[in-house]
N, C-alpha and C positions, 0 to 999 in steps of 0.2 A: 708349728710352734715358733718359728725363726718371728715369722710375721708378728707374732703374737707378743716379742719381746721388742720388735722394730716398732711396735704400737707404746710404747712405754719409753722409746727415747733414746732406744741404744744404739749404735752403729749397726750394721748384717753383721760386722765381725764376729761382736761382744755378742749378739741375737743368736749367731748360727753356734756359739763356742756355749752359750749356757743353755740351747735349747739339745745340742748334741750329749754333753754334760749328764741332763734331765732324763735324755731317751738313753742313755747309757745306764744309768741308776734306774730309771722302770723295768731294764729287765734282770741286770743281774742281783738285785737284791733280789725280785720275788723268783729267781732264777734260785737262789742260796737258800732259802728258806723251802723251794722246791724239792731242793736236792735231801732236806732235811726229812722231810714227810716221805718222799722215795725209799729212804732208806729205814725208817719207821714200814712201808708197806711191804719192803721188798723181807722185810724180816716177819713181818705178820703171814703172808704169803707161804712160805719158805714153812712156819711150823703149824699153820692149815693143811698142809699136804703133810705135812709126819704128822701130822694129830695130836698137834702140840700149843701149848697158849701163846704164844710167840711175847713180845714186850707188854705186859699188863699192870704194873706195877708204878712206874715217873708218870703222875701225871692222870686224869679221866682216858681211861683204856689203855695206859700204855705211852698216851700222844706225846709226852713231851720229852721219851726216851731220847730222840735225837740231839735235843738241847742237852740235854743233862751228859752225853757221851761228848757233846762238845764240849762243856763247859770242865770236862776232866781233864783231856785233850791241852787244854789252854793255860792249865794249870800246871803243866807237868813241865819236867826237864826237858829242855832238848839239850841230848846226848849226843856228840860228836865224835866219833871213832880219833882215837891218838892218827892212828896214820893213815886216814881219809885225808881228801883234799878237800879241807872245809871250805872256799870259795865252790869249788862247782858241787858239792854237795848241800848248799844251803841252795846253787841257783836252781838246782836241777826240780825241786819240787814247784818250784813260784813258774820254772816254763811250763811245766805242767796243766797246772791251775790255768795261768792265763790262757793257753791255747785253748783248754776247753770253754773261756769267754768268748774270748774273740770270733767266735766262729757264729754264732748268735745275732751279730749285727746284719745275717743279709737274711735272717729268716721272716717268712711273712706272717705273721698272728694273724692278719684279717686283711682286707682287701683295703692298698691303701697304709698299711699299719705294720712299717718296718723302719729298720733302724736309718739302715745303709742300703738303697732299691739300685744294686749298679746291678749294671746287663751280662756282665762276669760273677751271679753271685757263685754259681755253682764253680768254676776253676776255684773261686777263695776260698769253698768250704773245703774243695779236694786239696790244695794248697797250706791250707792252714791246718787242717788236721793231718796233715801227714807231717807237722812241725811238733807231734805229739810224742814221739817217737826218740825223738831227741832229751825229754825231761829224763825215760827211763834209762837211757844209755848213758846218762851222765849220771846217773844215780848207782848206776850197778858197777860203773868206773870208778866214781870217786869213792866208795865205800869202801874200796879198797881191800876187799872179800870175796870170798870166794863161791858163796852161792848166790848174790848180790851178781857178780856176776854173770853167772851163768845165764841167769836170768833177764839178763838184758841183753845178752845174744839171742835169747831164745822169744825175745820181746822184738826184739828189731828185723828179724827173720817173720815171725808170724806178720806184723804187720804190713812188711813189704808186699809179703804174697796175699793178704788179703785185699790192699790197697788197688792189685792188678785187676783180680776180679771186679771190685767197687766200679774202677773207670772204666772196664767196657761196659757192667750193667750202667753207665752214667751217659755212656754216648749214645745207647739204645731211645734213652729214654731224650738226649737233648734231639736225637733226629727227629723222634715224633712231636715234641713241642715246637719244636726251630726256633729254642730260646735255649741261653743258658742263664738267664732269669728265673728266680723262682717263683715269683708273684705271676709270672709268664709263665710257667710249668703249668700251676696249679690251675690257671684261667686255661688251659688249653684242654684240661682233663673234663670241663665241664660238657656236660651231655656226651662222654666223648663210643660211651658202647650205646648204640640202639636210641641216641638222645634220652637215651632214660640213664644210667649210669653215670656217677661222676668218680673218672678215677684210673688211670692206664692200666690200675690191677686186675681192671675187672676185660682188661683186653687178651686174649689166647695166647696172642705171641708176645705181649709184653709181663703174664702172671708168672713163665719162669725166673723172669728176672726180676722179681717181685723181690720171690724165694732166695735165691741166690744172692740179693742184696742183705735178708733179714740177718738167714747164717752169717754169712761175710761181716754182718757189723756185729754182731756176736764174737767174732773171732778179733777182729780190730780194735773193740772194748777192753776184751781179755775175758769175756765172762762165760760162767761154765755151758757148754761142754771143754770151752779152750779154753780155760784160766791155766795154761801148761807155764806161765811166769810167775804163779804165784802157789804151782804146786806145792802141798805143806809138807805131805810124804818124802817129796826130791827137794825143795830149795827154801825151806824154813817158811817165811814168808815173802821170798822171794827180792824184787830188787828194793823192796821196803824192811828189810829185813835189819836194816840198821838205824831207820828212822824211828824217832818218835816226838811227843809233843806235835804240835803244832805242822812240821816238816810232814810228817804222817798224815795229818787231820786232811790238808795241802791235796795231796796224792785222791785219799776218798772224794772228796770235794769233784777235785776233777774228772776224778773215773764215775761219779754218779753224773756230775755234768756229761757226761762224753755220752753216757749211756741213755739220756734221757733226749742230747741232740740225736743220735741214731734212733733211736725212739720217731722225735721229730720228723725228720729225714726219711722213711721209711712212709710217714700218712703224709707228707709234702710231695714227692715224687712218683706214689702209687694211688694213694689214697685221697687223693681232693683237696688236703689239707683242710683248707679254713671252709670248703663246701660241703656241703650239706650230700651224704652218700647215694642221693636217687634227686634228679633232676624236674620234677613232677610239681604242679602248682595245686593237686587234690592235696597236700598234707603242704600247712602252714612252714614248711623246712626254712627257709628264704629267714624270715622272722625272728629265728633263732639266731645268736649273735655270731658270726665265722670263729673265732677267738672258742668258743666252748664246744664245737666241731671238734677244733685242731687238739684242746684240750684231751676230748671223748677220746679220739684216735690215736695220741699218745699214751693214755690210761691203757687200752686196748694190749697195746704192742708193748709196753711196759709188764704187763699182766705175764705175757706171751715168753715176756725176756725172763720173768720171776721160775713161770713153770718149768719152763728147760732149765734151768739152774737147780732146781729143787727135785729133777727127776730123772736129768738123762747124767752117765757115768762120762768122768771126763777123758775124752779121747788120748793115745799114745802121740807122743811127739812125730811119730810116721804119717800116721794117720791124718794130724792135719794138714802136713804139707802136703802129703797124698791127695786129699780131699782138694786143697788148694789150686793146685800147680796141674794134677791129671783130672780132675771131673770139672770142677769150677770155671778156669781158665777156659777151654777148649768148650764147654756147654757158654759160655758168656760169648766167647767169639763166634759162635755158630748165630746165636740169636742176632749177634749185630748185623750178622750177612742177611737174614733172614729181617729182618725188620726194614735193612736199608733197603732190600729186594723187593719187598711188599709196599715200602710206600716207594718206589720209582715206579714199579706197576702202575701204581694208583693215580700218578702225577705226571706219568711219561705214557705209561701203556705201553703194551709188547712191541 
C-alpha cells in the first residue's frame, strides 16, 4: 500500500504514515463492529441453551440489539464517584480498550495480510496483553470502594497465574515452529501431522497444550467458569461497579475485544489459522480465501467460549488458583521438557 501512495507523489514518509493510518482503520473498525455482533451471538447463544429467545426484538431478529445498547450507553451520565481519583479513573478504561487494539497489529488474516509482520510478533502479544491488567487495577484503585476493590486484586492475581501457563504453552509451540513469527507459526503448521493435517492441535504432544491454552484464555479474559472479578453474588459488578456511560461501554469493548483475540490466538497457534484444516488438493480447500479459514476457526472457538459460559458453574476462588498454579503450571512445564526432548531426538538423535 506504501508503494501505492509513492505512486501518487508522496514521499515513503507521508506513503508509509497514510498507508499505516488505512491498515490501522481496516481492522479496528470492522474489529468494533465485530465485537458488536459477538455480543448479539454470545447472547443468542447463552438463551438457545436455557430455551430461551434471547435479543428478538431491535431490529430483523434481534440484530441491531447491540447498536441500540450502544447508543444508550452514549447517552447517558458518566458518573464520577465524589472521592475517586477522577484522572486514573477516567484513564483506567481507555488503557483497557486500547490494549485490547494494539495487540491486533501482528495478527495474520491471510498470507501476506498483516498489519505489523515483526519476527517478535509473539513476545508483543505476551507483552502487550499482560498491559491489560493494569486498566483493572487502576479501576478497582481509583474507585475508591470497596468491592471495586477487591476485585482488582482478585483480577491482577488470576491473570498473573494464568499469564505463567500461556508462556510455557507459548514456548512449546515457538520450539516446534522455530519462529516467534506468526505468519511463521502458521506456515510451519502446514501438512505438519501425516502431510495431511494442517495444525500443531492435531500433534499428540502438542494437543495438551492446545487444552491448557483454551482454559487459560478463559481465565485471562475473566469469562465464566472464572468471571471470579465480576462475581454478582461477592462484588456487585465488580471493579466496573462504579462505571457508567461510556467509561463502561470502554471496558465491554475491550473485554469482547480480548475475547475474540483469544479466540484468534487459539486457531493461529494450534489450528492453521488462515489454512485450510486438511492439506489435500482432491477438495478445492486452497481456493477458498485464508481470511474466511481464520474467520471459520474463530466462530468455532467463539461458540466453544459461548457454551462454557452458559453451562459450567463458576469456580471458587481456591479452585482457580489451585487449577492454576498445581495442574496447569507443572502439566505445561512437563510438556515443554517433553517437546524440546522430542524434537532434539529428531534433529540430534540419541
Amino acid at each position: 500500500m506504501t508503494a501505492f501512495f509513492q505512486s501518487l507523489g508522496m514521499s515513503f514518509e507521508w506513503a508509509w504514515f497514510v498507508a499505516t493510518i488505512i491498515g490501522i482503520l481496516l481492522i479496528a473498525l470492522p474489529l468494533m463492529l465485530a465485537v458488536a455482533m459477538i455480543i448479539y451471538a454470545d447472547r443468542k447463544i447463552w438463551a438457545a441453551i436455557a430455551l430461551r429467545r434471547g435479543p428478538n426484538v431491535v431490529g430483523p431478529l434481534g440484530l441491531l440489539q447491540s447498536f441500540a445498547d450502544g447508543l444508550k450507553v452514549f447517552l447517558q451520565e458518566t458518573i464520577i464517584p465524589s472521592s475517586a481519583n477522577k484522572g486514573l479513573f477516567l484513564l483506567a478504561p481507555i488503557i483497557t480498550f486500547t490494549v485490547a487494539l494494539i495487540v491486533w497489529a501482528v495478527i495474520p488474516f491471510q498470507a501476506g495480510v498483516v498489519l505489523s509482520n515483526i519476527n517478535v510478533g509473539l513476545l508483543y502479544i505476551l507483552a502487550a496483553s499482560s498491559l491489560g491488567v493494569y486498566g483493572v487495577i487502576l479501576a478497582g484503585w481509583a474507585s475508591n470502594s470497596k468491592y471495586p476493590f477487591y476485585s482488582a486484586i482478585r483480577a491482577a492475581a488470576q491473570m498473573v497465574s494464568y499469564e505463567v501457563s500461556i508462556g510455557f504453552v507459548l514456548i512449546a509451540v515457538v520450539l516446534w515452529a522455530g519462529t516467534f513469527n506468526l505468519s511463521g507459526i502458521v506456515d510451519a503448521q502446514q501438512g505438519h501431522v501425516l502431510g495431511i493435517f494442517n495444525g500443531f492441535g492435531f500433534n499428540p504432544l502438542l494437543f495438551p497444550m492446545a487444552v491448557v491454552f483454551l482454559i487459560s484464555a478463559l481465565a485471562e479474559t475473566a469469562r465464566a467458569p472464572f468471571d471470579l472479578t465480576e462475581a454478582e453474588s461477592e462484588l456487585v459488578a465488580g471493579y466496573q461497579t462504579e462505571y457508567s456511560s461510556m467509561a463502561f461501554a470502554l471496558y465491554w469493548l475491550g473485554e469482547y475485544a480480548n475475547v475474540i483475540l483469544m479466540c484468534t490466538l487459539n486457531a493461529v497457534l494450534f489450528w492453521g489459522g488462515y489454512l485450510p484444516p486438511l492439506n489435500i488438493d482432491l477438495i478445492p480447500w486452497f481456493d477458498i480465501p485464508g481470511i474466511l479459514w481464520l474467520f471459520l476457526k474463530i466462530l468455532v472457538f467463539f461458540f466453544i467460549f459461548s457454551w462454557i459460559k452458559a453451562t459450567v458453574p463458576r469456580y471458587r476462588y481456591d479452585q482457580l488458583m489451585r487449577l492454576g498454579w498445581k495442574i496447569f503450571l507443572p502439566l505445561s512445564l512437563f510438556f515443554v521438557f517433553a517437546v524440546s526432548g522430542w524434537l532434539m531426538i529428531q534433529r540430534v538423535g540419541l
